[in-house]
C-alpha positions in Angstrom: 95.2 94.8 98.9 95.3 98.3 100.2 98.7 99.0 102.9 96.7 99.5 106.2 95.4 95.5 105.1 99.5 94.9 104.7 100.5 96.4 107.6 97.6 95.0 110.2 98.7 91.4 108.2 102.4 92.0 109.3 101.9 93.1 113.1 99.1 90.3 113.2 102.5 87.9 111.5 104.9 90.1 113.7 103.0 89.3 117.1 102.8 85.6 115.8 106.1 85.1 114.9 107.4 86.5 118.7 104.8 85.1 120.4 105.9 81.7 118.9 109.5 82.3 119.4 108.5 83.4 123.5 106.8 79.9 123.8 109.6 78.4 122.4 112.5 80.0 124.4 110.0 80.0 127.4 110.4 75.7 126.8 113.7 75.5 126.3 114.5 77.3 129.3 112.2 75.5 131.6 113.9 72.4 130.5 117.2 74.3 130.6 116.5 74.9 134.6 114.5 71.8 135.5 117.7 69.4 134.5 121.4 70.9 135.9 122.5 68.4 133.6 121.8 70.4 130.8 123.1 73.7 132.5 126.8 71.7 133.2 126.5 70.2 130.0 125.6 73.8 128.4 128.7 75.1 130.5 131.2 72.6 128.8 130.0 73.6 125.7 130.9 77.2 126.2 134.2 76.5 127.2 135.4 74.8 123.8 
C-alpha cells in the first residue's frame, strides 16, 4: 500500500471517527436539553 493510499484511508477513518463522535454528542445533548431532569440531575453530579 503506497502512503497517499494510508493517508486518504486515515482522513477517510479520521472524518468517520468525528463524524460519529458529532452524532453522538449531537444525541446526548438533545436529550441533555429536552429533559431538565437530566440537566439538575447532571448539576448534582458536579457538585460531589
Amino acid at each position: 500500500m503506497s502512503l497517499k493510499q494510508k493517508l486518504r484511508n486515515t482522513n477517510s477513518f479520521k472524518v468517520l471517527y468525528i463524524s460519529i463522535l458529532v452524532l453522538y454528542f449531537s444525541f446526548k445533548l438533545d436529550i441533555f436539553i429536552s429533559s431538565d431532569l437530566s440537566y439538575s440531575q447532571f448539576i448534582n453530579k458536579m457538585k460531589f
